[in-house]
N, C-alpha and C positions, 0 to 999 in steps of 0.2 A: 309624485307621479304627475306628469303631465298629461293635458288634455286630448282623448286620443281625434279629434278634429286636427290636431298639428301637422304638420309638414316638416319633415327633418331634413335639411341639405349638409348633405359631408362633404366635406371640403371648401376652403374660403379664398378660392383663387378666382379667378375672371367666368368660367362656369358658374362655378356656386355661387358667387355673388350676385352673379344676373338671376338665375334661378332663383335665389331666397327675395329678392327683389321684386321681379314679377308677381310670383306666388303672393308676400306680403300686401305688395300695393294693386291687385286684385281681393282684398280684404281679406285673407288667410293668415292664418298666425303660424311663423315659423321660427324654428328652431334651426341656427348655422353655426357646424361645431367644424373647426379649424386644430390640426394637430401641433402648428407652431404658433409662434407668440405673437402672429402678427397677419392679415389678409393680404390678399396680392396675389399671393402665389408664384406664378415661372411670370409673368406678365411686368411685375414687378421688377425683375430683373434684368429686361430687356435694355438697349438704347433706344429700336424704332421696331415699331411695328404695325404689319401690315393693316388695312391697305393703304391708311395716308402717311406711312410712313411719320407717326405721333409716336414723341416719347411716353411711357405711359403713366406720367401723370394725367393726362389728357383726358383717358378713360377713367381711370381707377380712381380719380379725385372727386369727379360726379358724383360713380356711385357711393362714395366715402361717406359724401354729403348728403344724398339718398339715406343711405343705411342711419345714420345719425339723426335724423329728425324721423326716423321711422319706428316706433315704438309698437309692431308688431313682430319686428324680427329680436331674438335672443340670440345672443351671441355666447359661442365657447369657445373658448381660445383655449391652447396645451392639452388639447382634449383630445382620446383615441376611443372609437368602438372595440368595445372589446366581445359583443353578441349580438344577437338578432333572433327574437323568435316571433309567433305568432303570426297573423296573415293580414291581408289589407285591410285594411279600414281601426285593424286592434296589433298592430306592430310594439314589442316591448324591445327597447333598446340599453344595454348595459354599457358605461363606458369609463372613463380614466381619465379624471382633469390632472396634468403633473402642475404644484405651485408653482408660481409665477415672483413669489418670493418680492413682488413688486403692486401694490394696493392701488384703486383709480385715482387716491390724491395726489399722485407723480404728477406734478408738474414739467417734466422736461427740461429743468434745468440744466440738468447733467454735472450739477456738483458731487453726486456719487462718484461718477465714474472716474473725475478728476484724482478722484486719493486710492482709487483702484489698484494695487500694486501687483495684478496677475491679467498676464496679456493670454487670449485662446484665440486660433484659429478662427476668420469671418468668414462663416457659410456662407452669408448670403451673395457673398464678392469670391464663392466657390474657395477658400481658402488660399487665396493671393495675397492676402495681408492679417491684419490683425486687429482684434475689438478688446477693451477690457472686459473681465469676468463678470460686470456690471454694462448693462451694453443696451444700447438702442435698437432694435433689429435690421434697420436701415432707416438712412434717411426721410422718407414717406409713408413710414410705417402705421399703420389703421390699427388698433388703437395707438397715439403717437407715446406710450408708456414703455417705461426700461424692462428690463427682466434680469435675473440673477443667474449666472452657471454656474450653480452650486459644486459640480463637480470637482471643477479648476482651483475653489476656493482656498486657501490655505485655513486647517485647522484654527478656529477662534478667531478670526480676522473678521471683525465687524467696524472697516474701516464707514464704510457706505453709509451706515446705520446711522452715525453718530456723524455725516455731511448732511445726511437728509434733514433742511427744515421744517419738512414736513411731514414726518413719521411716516413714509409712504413707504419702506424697505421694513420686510416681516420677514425675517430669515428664518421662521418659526415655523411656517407655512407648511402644511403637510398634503399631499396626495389627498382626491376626493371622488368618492366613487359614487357616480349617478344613474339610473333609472329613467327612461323618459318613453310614456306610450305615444307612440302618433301613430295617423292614419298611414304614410306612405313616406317613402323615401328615396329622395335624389342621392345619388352617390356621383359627384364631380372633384374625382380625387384627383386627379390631372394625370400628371407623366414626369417625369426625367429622364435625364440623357443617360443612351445605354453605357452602361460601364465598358469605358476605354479602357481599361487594365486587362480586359479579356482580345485585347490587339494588340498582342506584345509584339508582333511583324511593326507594328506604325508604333513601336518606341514611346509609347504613351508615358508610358510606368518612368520609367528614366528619365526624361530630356523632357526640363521645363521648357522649352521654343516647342514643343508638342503641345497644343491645348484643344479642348473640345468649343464648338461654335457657342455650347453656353457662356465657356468662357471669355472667348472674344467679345461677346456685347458687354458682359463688368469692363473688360478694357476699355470699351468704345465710351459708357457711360458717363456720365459727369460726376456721380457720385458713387463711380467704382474704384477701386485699390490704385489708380495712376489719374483720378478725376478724369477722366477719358483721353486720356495722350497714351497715342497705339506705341507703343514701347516693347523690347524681347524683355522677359519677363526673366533671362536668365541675369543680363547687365545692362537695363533700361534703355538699351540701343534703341535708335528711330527705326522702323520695321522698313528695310528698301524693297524688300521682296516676299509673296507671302504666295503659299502654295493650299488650296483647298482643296482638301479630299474626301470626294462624294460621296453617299452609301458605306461610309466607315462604321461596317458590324449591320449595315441594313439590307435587303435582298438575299441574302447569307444562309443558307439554312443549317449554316455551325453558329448562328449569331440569331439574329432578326431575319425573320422567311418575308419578312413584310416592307413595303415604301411606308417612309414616314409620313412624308405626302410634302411638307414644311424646308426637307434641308435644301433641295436647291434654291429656291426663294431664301433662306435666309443667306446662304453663302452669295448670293448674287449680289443682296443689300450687303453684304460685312465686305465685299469689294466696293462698296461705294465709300465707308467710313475708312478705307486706307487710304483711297485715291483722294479723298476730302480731305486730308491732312496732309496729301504728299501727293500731288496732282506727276511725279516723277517715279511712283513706285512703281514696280509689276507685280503684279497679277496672275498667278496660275490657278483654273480650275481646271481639276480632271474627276472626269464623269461617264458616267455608262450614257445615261442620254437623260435631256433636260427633262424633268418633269415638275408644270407649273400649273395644279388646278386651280380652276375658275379665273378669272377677269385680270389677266398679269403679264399676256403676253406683249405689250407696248414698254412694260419698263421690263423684261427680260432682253429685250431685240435693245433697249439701250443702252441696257450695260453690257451687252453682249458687244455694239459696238466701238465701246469704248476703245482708243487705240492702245493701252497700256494693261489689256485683260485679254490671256491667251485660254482660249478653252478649251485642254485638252480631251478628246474621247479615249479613254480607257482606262482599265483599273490600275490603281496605284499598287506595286507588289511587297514594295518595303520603305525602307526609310536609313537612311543613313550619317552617323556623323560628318561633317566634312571641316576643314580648316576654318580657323578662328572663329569656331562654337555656331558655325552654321549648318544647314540640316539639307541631305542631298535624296532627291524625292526618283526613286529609280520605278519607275514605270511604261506600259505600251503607251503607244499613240499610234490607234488602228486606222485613224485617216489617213498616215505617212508609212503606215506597214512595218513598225521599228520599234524599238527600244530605247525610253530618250531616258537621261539623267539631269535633273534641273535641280541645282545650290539656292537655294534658299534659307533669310533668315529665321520665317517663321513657320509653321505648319498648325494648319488647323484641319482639326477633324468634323465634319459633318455628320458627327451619331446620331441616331435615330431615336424617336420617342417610344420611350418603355415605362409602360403601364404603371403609376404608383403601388397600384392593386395586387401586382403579379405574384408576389412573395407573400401576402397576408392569407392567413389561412382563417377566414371568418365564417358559421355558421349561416348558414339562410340565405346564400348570395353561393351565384354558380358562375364560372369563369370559361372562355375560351382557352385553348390550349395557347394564345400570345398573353396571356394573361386580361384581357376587357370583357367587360362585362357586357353581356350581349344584350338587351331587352327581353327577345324572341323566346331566351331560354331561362326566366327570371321567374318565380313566382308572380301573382298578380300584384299591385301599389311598387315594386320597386324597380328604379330606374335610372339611368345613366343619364350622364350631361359630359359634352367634349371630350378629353383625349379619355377619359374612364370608359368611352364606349370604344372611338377610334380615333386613330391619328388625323386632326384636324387643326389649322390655323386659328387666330384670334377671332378674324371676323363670324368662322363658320360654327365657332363654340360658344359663341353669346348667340348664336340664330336658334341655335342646339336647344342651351339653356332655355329660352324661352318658351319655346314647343315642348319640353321637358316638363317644365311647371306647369303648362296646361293638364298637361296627366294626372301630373299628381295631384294639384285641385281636383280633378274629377274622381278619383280615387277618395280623397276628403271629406266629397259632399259637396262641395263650393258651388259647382255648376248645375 
């Protein structure tokens, strides 16, 4: 059991890490349990992000380096809450580390993955390409250690085991079930993009030239599935034309009743990473109307002026095949009172941020009907940081997190 003075922060994306951060190097001992193999989160898998438009090495390698010489914070990695009881100050937490089938003597060489002879779908490049069954989680990956997909694995195949010089592959490794009291808890489980399969009108499901804007930044990135050369992802063609479409499943009340707050600022910059590669392409966005909180309106008005970016106002109604594997965008345009039809190579969707949390069903923790966890309506010590509470940007979910951690110290005893 652990000490119930601790601080627990769930989740190890750009929230939680600020959070366990602060908390820690204000003198608290914290506990940050992450359900995949690796920290980062959605931040991770950006190109640029606001507001200096920084890839996010930029951020995430600081605090890398923070976290690393910081000998207050515990780290879990493959780890799930699986309860919650008890009340502030004496919280007892039940949880589920899955093996990692990979020990801290991995050096990174990556002569495992060499003799790997089973390829699985890369999540983290949203499944655009492929990792072996022995895998690094990405390139920037916190802690930089491999891990095993046991499931993929063929029957008695312990190629890895027998490259490793260093005994660092335990295929032996079993599931471990943990206990930990603290005084109070951050929940910064973050968000995903809503499920585009529930927009069978905008051809998701079908038609790889359909992708979500998470997936255009792996395009854009350096170390996503095309090293960042914007390519149609059906036959690696240069992208001459790309059509975004705004509020895709957001504002909706068959979908998301809510703004995300994020997609037009990121559709506005993923038009800058076409035009940066092809100062000749165009550019369609179509939108109910621009919505850019806080401090953004100088580089919206300059990509708005761009000569090679049309912005159309109104909703997109469908989507259509059209000749030579191009995609024809049938929608209003209520400035001009009409019906236009615009062929395009590519089509990206602007979905909106859906709650990690939405679908877990955890004891001791109360949700809004969009799934976030509200504060106001929380038992006393537990608390939200960034999109776990609402849909907010990078900059405003480390502001979040900070003010987050001050709580919970207080809950602690710290202050």
């Amino acid at each position: 059991m652990i000490n119930q003075s601790r601080i627990m922060v769930i989740g190890g994306g750009i929230s939680g890490i600020s959070s366990a951060l602060e908390a820690s190097e204000a003198g608290q001992q914290v506990i940050l349990v992450e359900k995949n193999a690796s920290l980062g989160g959605r931040v991770s898998r950006f190109h640029q992000y606001f507001p200096k438009l920084c890839p996010p090495t930029c951020g995430l390698e600081i605090n890398y380096r923070r976290l690393r010489s910081n000998p207050k914070v515990e780290l879990y990695l493959g780890t799930e809450i699986t309860s919650i009881s008890g009340e502030a100050g004496s919280f007892k937490v039940k949880a589920t580390k899955k093996p990692r089938y990979v020990t801290q003597e991995c050096v990174n060489c990556g002569e495992c993955e060499k003799v790997c002879p089973v390829e699985r779908g890369n999540e983290f490049n949203c499944g655009m390409n492929k990792t072996k069954a022995v895998y690094l989680p990405h390139p920037m990956a916190y802690p930089p250690l491999y891990a095993v997909d046991r499931e993929v694995c063929p029957s008695g195949c312990s190629k890895c085991v027998a490259a490793c010089a260093y005994q660092a592959i335990k295929l032996d490794m079993e599931e471990e079930k943990l206990e930990f009291e603290v005084a109070s808890l951050v929940f910064a489980t973050g968000w995903r993009p809503y499920r585009t399969s529930k927009l069978t009108q905008l051809g998701f499901s079908g038609q790889p030239d359909v992708i979500n804007n998470v997936m255009m930044e792996r395009l854009a990135a350096v170390n996503g599935p095309t090293e960042g050369k914007l390519e149609r992802p059906s036959d690696g063609k240069p992208i001459k034309s790309v059509a975004f479409v705004q509020c895709a499943g957001s504002r909706d009340e068959n979908h998301l009743s809510y703004c995300s707050a994020i997609c037009c600022l990121a559709s506005l910059k993923q038009a800058t990473y076409v035009l940066e590669q092809n100062p000749d392409a165009q550019v369609y966005i179509f939108y109910i109307d621009i919505r850019t909180p806080g401090r953004y309106e100088d580089f919206v008005r300059r990509v708005q002026e761009m000569p090679n970016v049309n912005m159309i106002k109104g909703k997109v109604a469908k989507l259509e095949e059209a000749p030579e594997g191009r995609m024809t965008v049938v929608a209003e345009d209520v400035m001009n009172r009409r019906m236009m039809r615009q062929q395009v190579d590519l089509v990206v969707l602007a979905t909106g941020m859906e709650p990690n949390l939405k679908d877990i069903e955890l004891d001791g923790i109360r949700l809004d009907d969009e799934g976030f966890l509200q504060p106001d309506i929380q038992q006393p010590g537990i608390f939200a940081a960034g999109v776990a509470k609402r849909p907010v940007d990078v900059n405003q979910s480390i502001q979040d997190a900070t003010g987050t951690a001050l709580k919970a110290i207080q809950t602690a005893g710290g202050f």
